[in-house]
PDB file of N, CA, C and O in Angstrom, chain B, residues numbered from 101:
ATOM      1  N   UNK B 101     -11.372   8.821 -25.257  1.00  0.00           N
ATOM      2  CA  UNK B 101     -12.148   9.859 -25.900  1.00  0.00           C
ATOM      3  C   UNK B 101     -11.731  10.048 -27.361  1.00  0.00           C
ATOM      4  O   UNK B 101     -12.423  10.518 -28.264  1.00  0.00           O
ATOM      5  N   UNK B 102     -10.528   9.615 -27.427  1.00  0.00           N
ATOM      6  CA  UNK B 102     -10.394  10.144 -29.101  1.00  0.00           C
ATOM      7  C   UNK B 102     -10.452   9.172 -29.976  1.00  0.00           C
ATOM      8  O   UNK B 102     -10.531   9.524 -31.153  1.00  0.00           O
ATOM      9  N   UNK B 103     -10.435   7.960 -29.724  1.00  0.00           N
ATOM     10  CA  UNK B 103     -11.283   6.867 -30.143  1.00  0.00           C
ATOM     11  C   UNK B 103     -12.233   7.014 -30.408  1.00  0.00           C
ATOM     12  O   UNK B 103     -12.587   6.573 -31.501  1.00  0.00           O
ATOM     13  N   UNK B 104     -13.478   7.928 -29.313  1.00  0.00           N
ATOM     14  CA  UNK B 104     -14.845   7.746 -29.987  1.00  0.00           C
ATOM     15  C   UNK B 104     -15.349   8.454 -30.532  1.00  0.00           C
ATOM     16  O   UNK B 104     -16.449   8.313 -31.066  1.00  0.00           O
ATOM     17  N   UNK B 105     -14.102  10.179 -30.531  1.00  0.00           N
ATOM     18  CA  UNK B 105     -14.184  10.913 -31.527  1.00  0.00           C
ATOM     19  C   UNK B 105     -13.737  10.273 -33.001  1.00  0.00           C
ATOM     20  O   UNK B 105     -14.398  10.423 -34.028  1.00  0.00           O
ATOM     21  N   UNK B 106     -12.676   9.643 -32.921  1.00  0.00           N
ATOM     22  CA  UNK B 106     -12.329   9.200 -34.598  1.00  0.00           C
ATOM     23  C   UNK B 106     -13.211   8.146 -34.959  1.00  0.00           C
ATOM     24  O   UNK B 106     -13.356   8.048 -36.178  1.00  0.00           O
ATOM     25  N   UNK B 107     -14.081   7.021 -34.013  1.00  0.00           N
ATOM     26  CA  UNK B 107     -15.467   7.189 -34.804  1.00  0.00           C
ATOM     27  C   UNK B 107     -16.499   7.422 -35.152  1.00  0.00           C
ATOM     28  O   UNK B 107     -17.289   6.551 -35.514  1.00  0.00           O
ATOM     29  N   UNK B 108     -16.714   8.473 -35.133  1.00  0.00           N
ATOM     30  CA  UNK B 108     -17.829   9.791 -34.903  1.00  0.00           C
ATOM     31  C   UNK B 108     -17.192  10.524 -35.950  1.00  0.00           C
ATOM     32  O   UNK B 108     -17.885  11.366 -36.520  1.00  0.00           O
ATOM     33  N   UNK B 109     -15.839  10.348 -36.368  1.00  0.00           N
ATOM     34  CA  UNK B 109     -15.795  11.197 -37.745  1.00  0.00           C
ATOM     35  C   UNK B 109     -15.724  10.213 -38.923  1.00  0.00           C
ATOM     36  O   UNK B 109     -15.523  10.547 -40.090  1.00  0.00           O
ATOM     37  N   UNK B 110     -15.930   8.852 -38.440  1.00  0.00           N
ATOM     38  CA  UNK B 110     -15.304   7.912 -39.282  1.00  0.00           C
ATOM     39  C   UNK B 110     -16.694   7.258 -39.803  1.00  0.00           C
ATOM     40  O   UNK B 110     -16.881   6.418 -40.683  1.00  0.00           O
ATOM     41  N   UNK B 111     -17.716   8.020 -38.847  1.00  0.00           N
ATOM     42  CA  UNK B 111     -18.977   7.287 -39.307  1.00  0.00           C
ATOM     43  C   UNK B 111     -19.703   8.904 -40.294  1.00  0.00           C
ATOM     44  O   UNK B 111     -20.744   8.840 -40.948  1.00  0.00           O
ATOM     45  N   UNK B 112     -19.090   9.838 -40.195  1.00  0.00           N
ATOM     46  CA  UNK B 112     -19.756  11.486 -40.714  1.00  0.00           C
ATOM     47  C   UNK B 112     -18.779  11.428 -42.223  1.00  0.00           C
ATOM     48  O   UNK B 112     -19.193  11.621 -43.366  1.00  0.00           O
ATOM     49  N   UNK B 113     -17.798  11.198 -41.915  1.00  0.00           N
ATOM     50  CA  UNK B 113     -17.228  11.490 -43.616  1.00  0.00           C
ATOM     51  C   UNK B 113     -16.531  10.295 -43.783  1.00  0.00           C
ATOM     52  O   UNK B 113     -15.403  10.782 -43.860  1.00  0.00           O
ATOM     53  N   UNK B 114     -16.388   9.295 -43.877  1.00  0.00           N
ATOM     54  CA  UNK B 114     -15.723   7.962 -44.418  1.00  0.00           C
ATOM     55  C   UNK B 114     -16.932   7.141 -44.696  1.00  0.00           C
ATOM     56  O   UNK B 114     -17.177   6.933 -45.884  1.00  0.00           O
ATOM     57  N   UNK B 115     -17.839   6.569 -43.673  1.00  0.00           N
ATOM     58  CA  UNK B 115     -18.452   5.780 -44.154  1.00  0.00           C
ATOM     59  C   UNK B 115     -19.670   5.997 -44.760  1.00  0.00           C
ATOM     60  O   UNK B 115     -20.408   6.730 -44.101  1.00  0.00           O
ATOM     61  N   UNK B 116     -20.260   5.468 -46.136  1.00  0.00           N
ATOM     62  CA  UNK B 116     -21.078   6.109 -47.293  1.00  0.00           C
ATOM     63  C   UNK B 116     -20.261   7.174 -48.074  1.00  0.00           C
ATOM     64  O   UNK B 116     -20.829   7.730 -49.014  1.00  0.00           O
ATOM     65  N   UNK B 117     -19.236   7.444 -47.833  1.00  0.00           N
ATOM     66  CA  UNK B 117     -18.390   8.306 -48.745  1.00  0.00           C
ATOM     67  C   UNK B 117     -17.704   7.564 -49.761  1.00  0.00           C
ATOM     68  O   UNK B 117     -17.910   7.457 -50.970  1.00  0.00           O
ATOM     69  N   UNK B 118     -16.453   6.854 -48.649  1.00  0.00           N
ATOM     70  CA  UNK B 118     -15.521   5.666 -48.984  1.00  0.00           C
ATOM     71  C   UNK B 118     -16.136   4.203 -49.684  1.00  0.00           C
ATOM     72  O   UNK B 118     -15.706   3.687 -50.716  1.00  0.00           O
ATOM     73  N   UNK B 119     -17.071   3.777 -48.971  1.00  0.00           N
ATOM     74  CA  UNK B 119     -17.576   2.726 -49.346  1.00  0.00           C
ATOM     75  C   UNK B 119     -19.363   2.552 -49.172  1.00  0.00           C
ATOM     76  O   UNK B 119     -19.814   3.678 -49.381  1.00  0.00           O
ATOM     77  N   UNK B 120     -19.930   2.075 -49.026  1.00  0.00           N
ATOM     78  CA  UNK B 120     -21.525   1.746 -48.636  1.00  0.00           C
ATOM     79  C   UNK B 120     -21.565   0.451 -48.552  1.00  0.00           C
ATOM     80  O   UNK B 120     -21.113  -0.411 -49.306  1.00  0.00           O
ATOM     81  N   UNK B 121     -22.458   0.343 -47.035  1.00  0.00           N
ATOM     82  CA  UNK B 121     -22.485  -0.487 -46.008  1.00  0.00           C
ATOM     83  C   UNK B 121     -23.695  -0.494 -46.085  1.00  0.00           C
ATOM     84  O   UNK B 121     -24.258   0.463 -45.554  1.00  0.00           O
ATOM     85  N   UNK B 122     -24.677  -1.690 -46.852  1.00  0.00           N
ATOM     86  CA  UNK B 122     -25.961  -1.806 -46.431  1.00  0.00           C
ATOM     87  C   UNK B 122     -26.519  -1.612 -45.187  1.00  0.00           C
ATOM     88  O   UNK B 122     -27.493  -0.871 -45.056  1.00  0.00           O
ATOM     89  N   UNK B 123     -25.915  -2.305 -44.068  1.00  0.00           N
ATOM     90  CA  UNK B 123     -26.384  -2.934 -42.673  1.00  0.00           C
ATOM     91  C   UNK B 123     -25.579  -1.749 -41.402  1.00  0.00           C
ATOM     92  O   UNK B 123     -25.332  -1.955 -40.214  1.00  0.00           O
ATOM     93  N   UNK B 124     -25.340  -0.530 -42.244  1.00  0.00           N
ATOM     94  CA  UNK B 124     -24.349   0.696 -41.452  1.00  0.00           C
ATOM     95  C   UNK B 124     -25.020   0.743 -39.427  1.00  0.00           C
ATOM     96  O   UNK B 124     -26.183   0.878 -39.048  1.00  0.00           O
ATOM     97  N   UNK B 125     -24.122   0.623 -38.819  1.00  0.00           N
ATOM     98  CA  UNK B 125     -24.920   0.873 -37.167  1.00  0.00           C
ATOM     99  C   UNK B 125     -23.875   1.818 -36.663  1.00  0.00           C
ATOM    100  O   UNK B 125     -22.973   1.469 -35.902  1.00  0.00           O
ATOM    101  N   UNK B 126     -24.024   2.913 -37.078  1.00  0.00           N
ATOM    102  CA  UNK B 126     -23.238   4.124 -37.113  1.00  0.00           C
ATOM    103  C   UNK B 126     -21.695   4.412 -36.585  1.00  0.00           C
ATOM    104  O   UNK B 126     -20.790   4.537 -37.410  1.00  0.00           O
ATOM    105  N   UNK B 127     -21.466   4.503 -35.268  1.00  0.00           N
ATOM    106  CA  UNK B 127     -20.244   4.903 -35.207  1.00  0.00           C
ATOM    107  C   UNK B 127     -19.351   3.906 -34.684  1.00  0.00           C
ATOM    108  O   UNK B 127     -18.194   4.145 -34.338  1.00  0.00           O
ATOM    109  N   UNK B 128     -20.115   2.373 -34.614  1.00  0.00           N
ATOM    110  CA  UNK B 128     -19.777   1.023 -35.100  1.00  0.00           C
ATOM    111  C   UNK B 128     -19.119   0.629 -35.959  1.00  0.00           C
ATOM    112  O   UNK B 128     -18.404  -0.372 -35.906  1.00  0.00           O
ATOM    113  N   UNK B 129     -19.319   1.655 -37.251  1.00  0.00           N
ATOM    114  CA  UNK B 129     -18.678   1.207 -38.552  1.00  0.00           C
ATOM    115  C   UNK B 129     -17.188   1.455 -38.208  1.00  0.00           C
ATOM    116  O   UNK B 129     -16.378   0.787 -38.852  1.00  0.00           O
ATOM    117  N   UNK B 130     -16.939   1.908 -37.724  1.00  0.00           N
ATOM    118  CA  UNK B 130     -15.240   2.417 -37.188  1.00  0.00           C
ATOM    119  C   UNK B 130     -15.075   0.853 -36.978  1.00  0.00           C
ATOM    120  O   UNK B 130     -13.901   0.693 -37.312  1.00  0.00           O
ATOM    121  N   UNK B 131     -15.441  -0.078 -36.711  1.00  0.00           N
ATOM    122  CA  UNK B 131     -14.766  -1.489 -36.661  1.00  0.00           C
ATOM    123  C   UNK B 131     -14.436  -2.431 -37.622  1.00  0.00           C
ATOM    124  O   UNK B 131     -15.547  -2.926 -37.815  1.00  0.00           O
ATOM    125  N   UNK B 132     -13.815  -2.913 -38.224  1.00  0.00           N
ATOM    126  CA  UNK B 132     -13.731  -3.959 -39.496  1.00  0.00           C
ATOM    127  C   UNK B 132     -14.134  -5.198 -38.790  1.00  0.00           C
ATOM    128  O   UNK B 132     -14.253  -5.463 -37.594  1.00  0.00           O
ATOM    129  N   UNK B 133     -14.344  -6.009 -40.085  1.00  0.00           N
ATOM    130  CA  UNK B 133     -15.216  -5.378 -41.426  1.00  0.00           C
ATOM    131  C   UNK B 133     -15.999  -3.898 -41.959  1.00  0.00           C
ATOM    132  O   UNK B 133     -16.962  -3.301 -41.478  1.00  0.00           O
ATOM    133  N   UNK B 134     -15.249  -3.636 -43.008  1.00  0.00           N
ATOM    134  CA  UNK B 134     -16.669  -2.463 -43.521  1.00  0.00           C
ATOM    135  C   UNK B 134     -17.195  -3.298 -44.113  1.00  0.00           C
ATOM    136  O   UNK B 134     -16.972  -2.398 -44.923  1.00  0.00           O
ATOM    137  N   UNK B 135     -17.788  -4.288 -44.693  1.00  0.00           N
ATOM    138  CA  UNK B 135     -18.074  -4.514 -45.761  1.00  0.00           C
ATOM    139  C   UNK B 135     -18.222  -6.110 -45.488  1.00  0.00           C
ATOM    140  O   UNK B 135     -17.294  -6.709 -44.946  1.00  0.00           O
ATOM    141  N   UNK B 136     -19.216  -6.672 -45.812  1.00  0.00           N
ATOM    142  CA  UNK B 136     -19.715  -7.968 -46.185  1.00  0.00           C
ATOM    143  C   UNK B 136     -20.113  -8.249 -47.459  1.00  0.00           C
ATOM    144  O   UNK B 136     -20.773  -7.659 -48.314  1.00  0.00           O
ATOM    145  N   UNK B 137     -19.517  -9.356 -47.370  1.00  0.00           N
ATOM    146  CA  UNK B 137     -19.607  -9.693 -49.200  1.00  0.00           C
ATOM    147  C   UNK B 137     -21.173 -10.415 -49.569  1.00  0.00           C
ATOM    148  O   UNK B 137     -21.866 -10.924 -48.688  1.00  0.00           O
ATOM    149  N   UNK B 138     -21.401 -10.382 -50.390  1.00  0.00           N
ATOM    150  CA  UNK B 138     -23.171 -10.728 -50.776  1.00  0.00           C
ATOM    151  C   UNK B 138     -24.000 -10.449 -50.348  1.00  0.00           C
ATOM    152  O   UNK B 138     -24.920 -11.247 -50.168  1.00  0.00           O
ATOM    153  N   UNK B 139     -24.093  -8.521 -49.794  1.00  0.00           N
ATOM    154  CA  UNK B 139     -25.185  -8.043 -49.522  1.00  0.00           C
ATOM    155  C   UNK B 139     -25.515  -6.849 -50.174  1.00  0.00           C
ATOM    156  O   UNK B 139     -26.403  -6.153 -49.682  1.00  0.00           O
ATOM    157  N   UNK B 140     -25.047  -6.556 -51.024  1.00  0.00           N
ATOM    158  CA  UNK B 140     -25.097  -5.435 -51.809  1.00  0.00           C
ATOM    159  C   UNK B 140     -24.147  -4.457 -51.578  1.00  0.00           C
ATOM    160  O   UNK B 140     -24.236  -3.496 -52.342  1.00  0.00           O
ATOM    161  N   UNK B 141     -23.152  -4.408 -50.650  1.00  0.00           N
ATOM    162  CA  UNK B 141     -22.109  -3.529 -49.910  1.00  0.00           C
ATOM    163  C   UNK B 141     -20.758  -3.169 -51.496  1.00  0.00           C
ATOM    164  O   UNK B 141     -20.303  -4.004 -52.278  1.00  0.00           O
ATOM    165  N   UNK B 142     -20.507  -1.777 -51.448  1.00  0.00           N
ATOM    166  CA  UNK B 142     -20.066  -1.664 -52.813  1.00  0.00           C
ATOM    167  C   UNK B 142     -18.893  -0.424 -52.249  1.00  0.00           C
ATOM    168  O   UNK B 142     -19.229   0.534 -51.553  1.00  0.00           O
ATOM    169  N   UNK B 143     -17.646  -0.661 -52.665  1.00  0.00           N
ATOM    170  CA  UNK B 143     -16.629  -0.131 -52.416  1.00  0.00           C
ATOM    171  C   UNK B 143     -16.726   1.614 -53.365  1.00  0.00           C
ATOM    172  O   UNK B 143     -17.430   1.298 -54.324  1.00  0.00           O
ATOM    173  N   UNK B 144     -16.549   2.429 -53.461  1.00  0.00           N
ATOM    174  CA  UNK B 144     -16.648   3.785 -54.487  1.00  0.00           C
ATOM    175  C   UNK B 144     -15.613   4.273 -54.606  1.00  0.00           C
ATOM    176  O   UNK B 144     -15.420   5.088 -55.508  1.00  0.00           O
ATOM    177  N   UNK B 145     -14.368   3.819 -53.484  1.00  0.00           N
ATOM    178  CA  UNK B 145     -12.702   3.882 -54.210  1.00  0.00           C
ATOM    179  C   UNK B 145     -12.182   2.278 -53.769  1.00  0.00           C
ATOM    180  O   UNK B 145     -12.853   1.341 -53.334  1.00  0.00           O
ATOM    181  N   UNK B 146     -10.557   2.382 -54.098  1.00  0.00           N
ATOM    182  CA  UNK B 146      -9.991   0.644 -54.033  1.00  0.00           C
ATOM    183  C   UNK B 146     -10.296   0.597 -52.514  1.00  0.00           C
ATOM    184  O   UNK B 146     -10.361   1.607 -51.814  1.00  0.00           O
ATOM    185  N   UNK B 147     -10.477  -0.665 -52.073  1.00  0.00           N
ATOM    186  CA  UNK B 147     -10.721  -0.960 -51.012  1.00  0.00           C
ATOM    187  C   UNK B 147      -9.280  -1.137 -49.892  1.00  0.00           C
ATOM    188  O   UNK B 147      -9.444  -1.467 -48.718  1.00  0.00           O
ATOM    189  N   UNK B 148      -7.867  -0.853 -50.498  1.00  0.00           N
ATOM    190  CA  UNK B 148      -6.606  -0.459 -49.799  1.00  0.00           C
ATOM    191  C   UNK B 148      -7.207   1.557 -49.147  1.00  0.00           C
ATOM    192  O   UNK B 148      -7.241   2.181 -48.087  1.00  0.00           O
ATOM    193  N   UNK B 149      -7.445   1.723 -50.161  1.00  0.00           N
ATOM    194  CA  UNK B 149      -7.987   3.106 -49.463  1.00  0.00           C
ATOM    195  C   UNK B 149      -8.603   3.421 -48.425  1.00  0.00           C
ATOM    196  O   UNK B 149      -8.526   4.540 -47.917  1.00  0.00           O
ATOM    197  N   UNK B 150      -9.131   2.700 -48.086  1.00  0.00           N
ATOM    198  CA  UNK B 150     -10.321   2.354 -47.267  1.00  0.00           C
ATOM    199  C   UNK B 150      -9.953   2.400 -45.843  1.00  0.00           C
ATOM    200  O   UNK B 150     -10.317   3.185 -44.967  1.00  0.00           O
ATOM    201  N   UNK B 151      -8.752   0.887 -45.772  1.00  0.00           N
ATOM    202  CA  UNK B 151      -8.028   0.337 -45.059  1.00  0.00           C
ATOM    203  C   UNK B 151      -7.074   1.659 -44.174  1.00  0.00           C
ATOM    204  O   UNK B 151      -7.075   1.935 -42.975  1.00  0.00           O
ATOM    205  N   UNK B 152      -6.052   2.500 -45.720  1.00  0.00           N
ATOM    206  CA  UNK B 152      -5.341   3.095 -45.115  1.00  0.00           C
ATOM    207  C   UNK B 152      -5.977   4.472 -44.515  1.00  0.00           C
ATOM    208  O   UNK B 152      -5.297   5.031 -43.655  1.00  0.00           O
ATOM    209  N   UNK B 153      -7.081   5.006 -44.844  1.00  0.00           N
ATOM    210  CA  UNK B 153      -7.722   6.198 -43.750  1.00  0.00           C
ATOM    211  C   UNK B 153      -8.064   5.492 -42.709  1.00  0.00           C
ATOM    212  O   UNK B 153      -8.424   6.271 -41.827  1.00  0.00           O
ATOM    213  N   UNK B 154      -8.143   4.219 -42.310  1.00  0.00           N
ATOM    214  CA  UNK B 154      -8.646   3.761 -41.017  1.00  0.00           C
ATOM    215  C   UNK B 154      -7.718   3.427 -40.041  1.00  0.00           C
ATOM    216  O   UNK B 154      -7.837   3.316 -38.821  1.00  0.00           O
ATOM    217  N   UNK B 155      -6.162   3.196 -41.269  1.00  0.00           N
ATOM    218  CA  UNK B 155      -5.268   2.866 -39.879  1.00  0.00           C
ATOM    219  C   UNK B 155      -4.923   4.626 -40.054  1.00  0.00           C
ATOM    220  O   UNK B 155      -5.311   5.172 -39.021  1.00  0.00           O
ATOM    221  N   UNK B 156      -4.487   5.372 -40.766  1.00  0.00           N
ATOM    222  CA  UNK B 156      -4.192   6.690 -40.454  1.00  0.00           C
ATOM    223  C   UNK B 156      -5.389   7.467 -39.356  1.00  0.00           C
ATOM    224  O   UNK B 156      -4.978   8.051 -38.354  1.00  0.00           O
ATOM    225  N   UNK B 157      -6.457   7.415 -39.585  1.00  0.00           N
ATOM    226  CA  UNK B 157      -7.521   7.508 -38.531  1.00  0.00           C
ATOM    227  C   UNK B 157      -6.901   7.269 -36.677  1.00  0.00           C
ATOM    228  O   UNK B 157      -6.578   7.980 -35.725  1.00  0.00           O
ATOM    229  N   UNK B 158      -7.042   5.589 -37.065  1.00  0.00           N
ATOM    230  CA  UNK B 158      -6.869   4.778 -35.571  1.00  0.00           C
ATOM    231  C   UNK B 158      -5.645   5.510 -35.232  1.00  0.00           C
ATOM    232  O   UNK B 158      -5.583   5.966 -34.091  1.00  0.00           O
ATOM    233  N   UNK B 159      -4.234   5.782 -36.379  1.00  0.00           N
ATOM    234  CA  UNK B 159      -3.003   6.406 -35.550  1.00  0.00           C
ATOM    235  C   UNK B 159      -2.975   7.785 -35.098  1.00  0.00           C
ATOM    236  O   UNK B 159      -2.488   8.247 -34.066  1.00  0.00           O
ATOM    237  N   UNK B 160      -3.556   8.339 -36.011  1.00  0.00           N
ATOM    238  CA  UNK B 160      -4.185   9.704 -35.212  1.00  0.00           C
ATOM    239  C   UNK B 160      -4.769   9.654 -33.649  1.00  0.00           C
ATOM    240  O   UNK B 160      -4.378  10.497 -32.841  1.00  0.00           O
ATOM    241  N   UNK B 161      -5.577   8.781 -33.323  1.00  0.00           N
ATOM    242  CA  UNK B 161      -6.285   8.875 -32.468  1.00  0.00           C
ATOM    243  C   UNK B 161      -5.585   7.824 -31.111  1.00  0.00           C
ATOM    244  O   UNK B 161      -6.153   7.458 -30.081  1.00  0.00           O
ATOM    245  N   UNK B 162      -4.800   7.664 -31.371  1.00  0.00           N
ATOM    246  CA  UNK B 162      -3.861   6.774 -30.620  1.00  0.00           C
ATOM    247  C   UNK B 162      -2.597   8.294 -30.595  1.00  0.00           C
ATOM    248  O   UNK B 162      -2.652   9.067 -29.638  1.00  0.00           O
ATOM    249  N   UNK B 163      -1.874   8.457 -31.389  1.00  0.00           N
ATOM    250  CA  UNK B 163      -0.453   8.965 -31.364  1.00  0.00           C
ATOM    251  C   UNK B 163      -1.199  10.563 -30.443  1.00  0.00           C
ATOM    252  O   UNK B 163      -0.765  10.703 -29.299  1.00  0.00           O
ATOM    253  N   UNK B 164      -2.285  11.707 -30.958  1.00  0.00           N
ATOM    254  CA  UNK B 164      -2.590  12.759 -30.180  1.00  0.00           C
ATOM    255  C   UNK B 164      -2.603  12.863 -28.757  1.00  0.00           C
ATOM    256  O   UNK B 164      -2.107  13.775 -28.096  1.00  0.00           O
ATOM    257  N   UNK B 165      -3.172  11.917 -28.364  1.00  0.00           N
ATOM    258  CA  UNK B 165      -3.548  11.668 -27.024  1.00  0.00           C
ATOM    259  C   UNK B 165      -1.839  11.634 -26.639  1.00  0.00           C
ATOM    260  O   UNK B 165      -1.470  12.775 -26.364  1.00  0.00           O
ATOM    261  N   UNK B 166      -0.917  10.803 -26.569  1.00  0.00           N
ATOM    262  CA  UNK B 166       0.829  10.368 -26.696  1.00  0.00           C
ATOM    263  C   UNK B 166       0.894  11.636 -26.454  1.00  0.00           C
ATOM    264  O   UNK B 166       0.950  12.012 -25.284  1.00  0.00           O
ATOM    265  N   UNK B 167       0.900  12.726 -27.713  1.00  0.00           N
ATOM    266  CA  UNK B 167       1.951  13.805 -28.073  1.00  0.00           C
ATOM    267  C   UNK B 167       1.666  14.616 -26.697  1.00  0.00           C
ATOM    268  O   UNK B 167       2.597  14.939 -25.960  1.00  0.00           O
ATOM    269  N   UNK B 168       0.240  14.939 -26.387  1.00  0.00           N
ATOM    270  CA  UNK B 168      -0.343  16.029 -25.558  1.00  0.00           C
ATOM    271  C   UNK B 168       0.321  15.632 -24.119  1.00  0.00           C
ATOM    272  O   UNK B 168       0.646  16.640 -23.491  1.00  0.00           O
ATOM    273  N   UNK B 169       0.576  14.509 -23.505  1.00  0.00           N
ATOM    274  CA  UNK B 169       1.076  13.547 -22.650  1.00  0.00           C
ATOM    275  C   UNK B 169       1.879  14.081 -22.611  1.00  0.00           C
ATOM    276  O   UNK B 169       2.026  14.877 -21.684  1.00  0.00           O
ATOM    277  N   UNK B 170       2.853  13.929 -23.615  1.00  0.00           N
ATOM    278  CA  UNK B 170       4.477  14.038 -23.798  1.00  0.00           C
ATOM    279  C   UNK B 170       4.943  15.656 -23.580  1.00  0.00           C
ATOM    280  O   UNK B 170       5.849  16.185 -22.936  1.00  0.00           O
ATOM    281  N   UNK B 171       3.818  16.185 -24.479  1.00  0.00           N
ATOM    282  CA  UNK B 171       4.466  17.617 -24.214  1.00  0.00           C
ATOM    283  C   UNK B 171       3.723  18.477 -22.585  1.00  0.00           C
ATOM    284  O   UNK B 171       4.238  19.274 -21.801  1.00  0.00           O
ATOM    285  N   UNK B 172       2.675  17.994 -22.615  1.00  0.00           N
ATOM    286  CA  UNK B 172       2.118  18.298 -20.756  1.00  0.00           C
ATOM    287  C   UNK B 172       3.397  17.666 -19.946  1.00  0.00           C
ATOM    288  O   UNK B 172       3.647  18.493 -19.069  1.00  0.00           O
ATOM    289  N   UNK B 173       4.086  16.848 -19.869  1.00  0.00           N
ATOM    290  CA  UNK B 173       5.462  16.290 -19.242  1.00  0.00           C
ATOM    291  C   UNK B 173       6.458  17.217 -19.267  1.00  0.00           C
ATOM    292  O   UNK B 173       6.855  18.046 -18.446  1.00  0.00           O
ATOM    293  N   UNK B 174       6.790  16.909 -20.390  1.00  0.00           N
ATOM    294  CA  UNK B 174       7.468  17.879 -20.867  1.00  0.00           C
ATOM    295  C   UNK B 174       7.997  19.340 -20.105  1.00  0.00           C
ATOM    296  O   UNK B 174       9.057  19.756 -19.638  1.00  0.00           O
ATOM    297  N   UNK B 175       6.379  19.929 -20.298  1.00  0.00           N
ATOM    298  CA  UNK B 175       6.157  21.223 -19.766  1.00  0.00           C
ATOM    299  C   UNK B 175       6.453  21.120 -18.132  1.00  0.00           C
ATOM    300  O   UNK B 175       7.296  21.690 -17.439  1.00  0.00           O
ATOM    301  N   UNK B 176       5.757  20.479 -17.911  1.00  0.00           N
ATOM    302  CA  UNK B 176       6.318  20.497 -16.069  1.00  0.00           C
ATOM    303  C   UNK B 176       7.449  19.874 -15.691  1.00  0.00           C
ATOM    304  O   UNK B 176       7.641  19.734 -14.483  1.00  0.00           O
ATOM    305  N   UNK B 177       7.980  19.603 -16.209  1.00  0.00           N
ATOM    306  CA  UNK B 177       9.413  19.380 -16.288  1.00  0.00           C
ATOM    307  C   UNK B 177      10.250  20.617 -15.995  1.00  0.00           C
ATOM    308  O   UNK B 177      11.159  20.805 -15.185  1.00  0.00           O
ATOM    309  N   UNK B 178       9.472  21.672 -17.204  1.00  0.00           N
ATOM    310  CA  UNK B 178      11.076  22.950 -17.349  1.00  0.00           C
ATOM    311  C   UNK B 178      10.451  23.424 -16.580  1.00  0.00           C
ATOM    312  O   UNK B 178      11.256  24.067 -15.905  1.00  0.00           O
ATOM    313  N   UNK B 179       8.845  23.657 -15.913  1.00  0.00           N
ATOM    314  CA  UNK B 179       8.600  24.153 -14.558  1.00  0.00           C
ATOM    315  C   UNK B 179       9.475  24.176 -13.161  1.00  0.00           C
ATOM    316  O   UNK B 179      10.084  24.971 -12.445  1.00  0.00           O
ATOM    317  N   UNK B 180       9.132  22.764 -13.247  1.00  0.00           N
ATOM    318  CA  UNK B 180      10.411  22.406 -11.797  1.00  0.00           C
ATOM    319  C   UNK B 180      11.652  22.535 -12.302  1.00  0.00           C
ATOM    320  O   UNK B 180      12.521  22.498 -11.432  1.00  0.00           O
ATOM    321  N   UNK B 181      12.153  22.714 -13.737  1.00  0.00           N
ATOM    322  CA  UNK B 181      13.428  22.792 -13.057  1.00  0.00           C
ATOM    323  C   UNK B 181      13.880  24.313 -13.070  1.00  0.00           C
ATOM    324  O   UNK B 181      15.040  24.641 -12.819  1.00  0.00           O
ATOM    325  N   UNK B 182      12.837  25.249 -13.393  1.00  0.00           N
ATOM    326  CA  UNK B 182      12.709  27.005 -12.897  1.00  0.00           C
ATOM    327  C   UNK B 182      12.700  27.365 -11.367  1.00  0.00           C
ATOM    328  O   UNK B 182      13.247  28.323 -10.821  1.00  0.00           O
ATOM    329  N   UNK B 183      12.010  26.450 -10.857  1.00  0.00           N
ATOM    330  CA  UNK B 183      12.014  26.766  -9.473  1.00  0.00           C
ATOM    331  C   UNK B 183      13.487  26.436  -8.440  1.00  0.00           C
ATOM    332  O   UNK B 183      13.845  26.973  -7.392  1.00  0.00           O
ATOM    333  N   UNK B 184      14.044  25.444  -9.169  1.00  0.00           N
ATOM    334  CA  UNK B 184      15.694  25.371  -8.535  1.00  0.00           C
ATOM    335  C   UNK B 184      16.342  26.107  -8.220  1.00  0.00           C
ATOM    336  O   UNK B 184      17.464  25.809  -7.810  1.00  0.00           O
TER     337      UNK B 184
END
């Protein structure tokens, strides 16, 4: 799920923001390539920029899911060990 939330935000404010994607198929664009060369596709910051909101994106949406895990564990952990 938070995969297809981060591209659902990655297709609402990154792509046509960051760059423009003639051939855009919406929350698809979350996949690399952004960008094909000789179709009119035109970068509007450096194209490292680009790159690094997508892996900060993808780690967001990878590491949240982890943390919530970790601390739901966590939590039932000091549960049981209240009931001792």
């Amino acid at each position: 799920m938070s995969l297809l939330l981060a591209a659902v935000i990655w297709a609402n404010r990154v792509s046509g923001v960051l760059y423009l994607c003639t051939d855009s198929v919406g929350i698809f664009d979350f996949i690399p390539p952004f960008m094909h060369p000789g179709v009119g596709d035109v970068h509007y910051v450096p194209a490292w920029r680009v790159y690094v909101t997508w892996y900060a994106l993808l780690a967001g949406a990878l590491l949240l899911p982890a943390l919530i895990i970790w601390f739901l564990r966590w939590l039932c952990g000091k549960e049981e060990q209240r009931e001792d």
